[in-house]
N, C-alpha and C positions, 0 to 999 in steps of 0.2 A: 475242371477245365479252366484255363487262364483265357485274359485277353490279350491279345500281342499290337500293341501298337494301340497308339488313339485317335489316330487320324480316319476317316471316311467310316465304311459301315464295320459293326461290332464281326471281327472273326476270331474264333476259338481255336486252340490248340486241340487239336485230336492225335493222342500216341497212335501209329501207325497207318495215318491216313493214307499212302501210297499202297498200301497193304488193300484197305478196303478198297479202294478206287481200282485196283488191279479183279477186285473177287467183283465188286458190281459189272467189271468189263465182262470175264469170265462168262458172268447170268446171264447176261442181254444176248453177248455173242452164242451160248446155247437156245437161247431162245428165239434169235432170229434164225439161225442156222434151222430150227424144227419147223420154224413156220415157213418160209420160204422152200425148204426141201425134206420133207418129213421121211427122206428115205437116210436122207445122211445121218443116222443116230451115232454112229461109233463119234466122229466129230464132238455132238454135242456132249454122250456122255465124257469124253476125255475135259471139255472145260468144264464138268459142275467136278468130276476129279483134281484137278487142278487147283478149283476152287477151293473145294476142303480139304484140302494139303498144306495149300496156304494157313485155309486158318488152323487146322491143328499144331502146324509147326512153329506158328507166332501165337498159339493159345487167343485165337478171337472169336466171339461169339457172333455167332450167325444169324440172324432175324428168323423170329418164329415162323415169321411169313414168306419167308424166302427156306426154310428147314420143308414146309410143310407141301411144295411143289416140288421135292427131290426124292427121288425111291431111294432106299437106304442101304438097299442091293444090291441094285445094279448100275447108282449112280446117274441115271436117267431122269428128264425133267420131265413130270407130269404136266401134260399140258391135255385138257378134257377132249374126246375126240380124237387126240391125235396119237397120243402112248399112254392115254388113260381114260377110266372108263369111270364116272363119278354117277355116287348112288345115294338117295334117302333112305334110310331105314327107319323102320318105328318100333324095332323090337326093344323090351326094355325100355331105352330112353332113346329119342329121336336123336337120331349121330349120323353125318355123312360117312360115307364109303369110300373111299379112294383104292381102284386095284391098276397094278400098273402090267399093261397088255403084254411086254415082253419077257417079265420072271414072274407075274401075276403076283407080288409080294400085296398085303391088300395096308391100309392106312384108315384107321377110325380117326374118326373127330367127334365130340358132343356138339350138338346143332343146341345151344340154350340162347334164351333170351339177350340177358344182360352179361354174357361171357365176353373178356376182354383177353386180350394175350399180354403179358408180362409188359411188352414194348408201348403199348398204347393205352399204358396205365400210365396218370398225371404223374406223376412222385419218379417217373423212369426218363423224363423227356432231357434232352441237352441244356444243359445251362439252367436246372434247377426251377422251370418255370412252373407256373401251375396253372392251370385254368378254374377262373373265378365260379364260371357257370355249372363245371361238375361238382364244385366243393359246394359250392349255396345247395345244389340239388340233393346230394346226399346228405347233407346236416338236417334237413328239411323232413 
């Protein structure tokens, strides 16, 4: 990432920023369309489709955390209560359940302690930073 300019606060170059700024509209606008009317779902799913058209067509990586609230289906945002049904399990190893009410496709996760997602690991942040407090703790 570069810096462009050195006047006022530091902003970085990001390849495809109009790209992203279009798939976060995309989220939000499925997400308020299911909360405000949870019967409008063709709506919603058509923007998380949209969403990931964009990025397969410009090759971008989508947030683990933003991957793990979309059914892989039928393109529908899981949102608990309303198109999806979330569950603890403790068989084996304790893992949430995510099934989604209209194709009932279902979604595991491992529920562990000290689990991080690829994106909220230090070494993965914008501009290369790192925090002081998780490096002292793990050397420790």
């Amino acid at each position: 990432m570069k810096k462009k300019g050195s006047k006022g606060a530091k902003k970085w170059h990001v390849p495809n920023r109009e790209a992203f700024q279009r798939m976060n509209f995309l989220y939000q606008a499925a997400h308020s369309t299911l909360v405000q009317n949870p019967d409008n779902i063709e709506l919603a799913r058509f923007y998380i489709a949209t969403m990931r058209t964009i990025a397969k067509r410009l090759v971008l990586r989508i947030d683990p955390s933003v991957k793990r609230t979309i059914c892989k289906k039928c393109n529908l945002l899981l949102l608990p209560g309303i198109t999806a049904k979330v569950r603890m399990r403790a068989k084996r190893e304790q893992h949430v359940v995510v099934t989604c009410l209209f194709c009932k496709m279902v979604k595991r996760f491992l529920a562990r302690e000290n689990y991080q997602l690829w994106s909220e690991k230090p070494e993965f942040r914008l501009g290369g930073e790192t925090d002081v407090t998780t490096t002292t703790e793990k050397s420790a």
